[in-house]
Legacy VTK file of the C-alpha trace (Angstrom):
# vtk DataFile Version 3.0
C-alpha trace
ASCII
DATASET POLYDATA
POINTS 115 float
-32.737 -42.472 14.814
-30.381 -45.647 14.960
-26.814 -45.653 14.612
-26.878 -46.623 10.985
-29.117 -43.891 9.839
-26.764 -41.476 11.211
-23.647 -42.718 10.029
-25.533 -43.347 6.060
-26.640 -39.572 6.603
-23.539 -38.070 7.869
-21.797 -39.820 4.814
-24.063 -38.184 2.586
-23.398 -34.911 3.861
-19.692 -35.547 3.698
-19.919 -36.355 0.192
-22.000 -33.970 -1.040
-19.085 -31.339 1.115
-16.563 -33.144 -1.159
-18.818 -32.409 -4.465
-19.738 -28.873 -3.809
-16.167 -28.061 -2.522
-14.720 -29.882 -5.871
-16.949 -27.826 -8.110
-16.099 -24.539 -6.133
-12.498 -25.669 -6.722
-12.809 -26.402 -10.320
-14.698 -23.241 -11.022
-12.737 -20.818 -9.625
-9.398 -22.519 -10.676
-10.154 -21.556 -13.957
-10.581 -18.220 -12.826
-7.426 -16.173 -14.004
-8.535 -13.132 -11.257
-9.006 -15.712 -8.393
-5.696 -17.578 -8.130
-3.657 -14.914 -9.883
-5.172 -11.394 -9.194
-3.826 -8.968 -11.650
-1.316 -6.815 -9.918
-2.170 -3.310 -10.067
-0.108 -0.709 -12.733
1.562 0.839 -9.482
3.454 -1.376 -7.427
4.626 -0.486 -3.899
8.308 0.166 -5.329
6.753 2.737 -7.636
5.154 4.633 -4.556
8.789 4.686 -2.617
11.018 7.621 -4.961
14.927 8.529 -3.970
15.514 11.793 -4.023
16.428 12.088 -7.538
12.520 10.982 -8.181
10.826 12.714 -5.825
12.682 16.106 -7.277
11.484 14.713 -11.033
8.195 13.932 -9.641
7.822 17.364 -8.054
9.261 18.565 -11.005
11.584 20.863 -9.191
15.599 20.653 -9.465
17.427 17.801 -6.516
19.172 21.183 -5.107
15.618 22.810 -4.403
14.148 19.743 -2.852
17.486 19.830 -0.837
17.080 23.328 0.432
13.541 22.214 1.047
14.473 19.477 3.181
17.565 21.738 4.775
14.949 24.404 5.800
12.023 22.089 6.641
14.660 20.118 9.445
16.096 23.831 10.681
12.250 24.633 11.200
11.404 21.444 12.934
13.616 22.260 15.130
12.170 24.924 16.821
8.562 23.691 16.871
7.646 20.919 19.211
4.068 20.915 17.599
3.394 21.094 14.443
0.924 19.645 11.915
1.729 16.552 9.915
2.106 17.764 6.071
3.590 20.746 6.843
7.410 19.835 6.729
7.687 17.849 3.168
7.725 14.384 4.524
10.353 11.589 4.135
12.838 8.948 5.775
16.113 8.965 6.395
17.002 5.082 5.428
20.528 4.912 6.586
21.606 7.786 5.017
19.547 7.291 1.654
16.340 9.593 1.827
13.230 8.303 0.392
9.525 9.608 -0.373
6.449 8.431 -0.445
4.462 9.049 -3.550
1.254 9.068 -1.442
2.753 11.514 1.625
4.128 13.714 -1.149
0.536 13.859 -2.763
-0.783 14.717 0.888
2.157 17.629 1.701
1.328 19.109 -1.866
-2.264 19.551 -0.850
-1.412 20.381 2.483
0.768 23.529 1.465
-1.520 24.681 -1.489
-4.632 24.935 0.697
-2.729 26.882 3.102
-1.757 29.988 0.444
LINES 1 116
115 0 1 2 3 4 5 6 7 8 9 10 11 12 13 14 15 16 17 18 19 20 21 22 23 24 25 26 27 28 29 30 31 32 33 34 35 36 37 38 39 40 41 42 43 44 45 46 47 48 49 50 51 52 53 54 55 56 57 58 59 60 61 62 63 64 65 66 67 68 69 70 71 72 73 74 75 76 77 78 79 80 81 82 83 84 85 86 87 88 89 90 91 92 93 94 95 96 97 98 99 100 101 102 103 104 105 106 107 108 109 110 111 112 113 114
């Protein structure tokens, strides 16, 4: 092959890149779901409850999931093993405690399998 050849069919290729990647473009720009995926219904501040939710969500009173928490932490204490849902989980953000909707879901099971 001469040096022409190469360069004529290296353009081609290059061009037909250009077309096939323009057409990709085109279709799938019109494509709501592609550029702008439809947020699920839950977002990740609806999985992260304050107290006040988590209690709501539990549907239990704040001053039960506080004695909860009071008597989970006095328990931890003592234990320097123990499994992961069996205290009701949750962080301490500065002061502010907060709960995850999906850890909550998981201590729930956790302590209804075990009665």
């Amino acid at each position: 092959m001469n040096k022409d050849s190469k360069i004529i069919i290296s353009s081609i290729i290059l061009g037909a890149s250009f077309i096939f990647g323009s057409y990709i473009n085109a279709h799938f720009s019109s494509n709501e779901k592609i550029l702008n995926p439809q947020i699920s219904q839950t977002s990740s501040s609806d999985s992260i409850l304050n107290k006040e939710e988590a209690a709501a969500y539990l549907k239990i009173p704040v001053t039960q999931l506080d004695n909860i928490i009071k008597r989970d932490t006095e328990q931890k204490k003592k234990l320097s093993v123990y499994d992961t849902y069996q205290f009701i989980p949750y962080a301490d953000l500065d002061g502010q405690i907060v709960f995850s909707k999906d850890n909550l879901n998981k201590w729930l099971d956790f302590i209804t399998q075990k009665k």
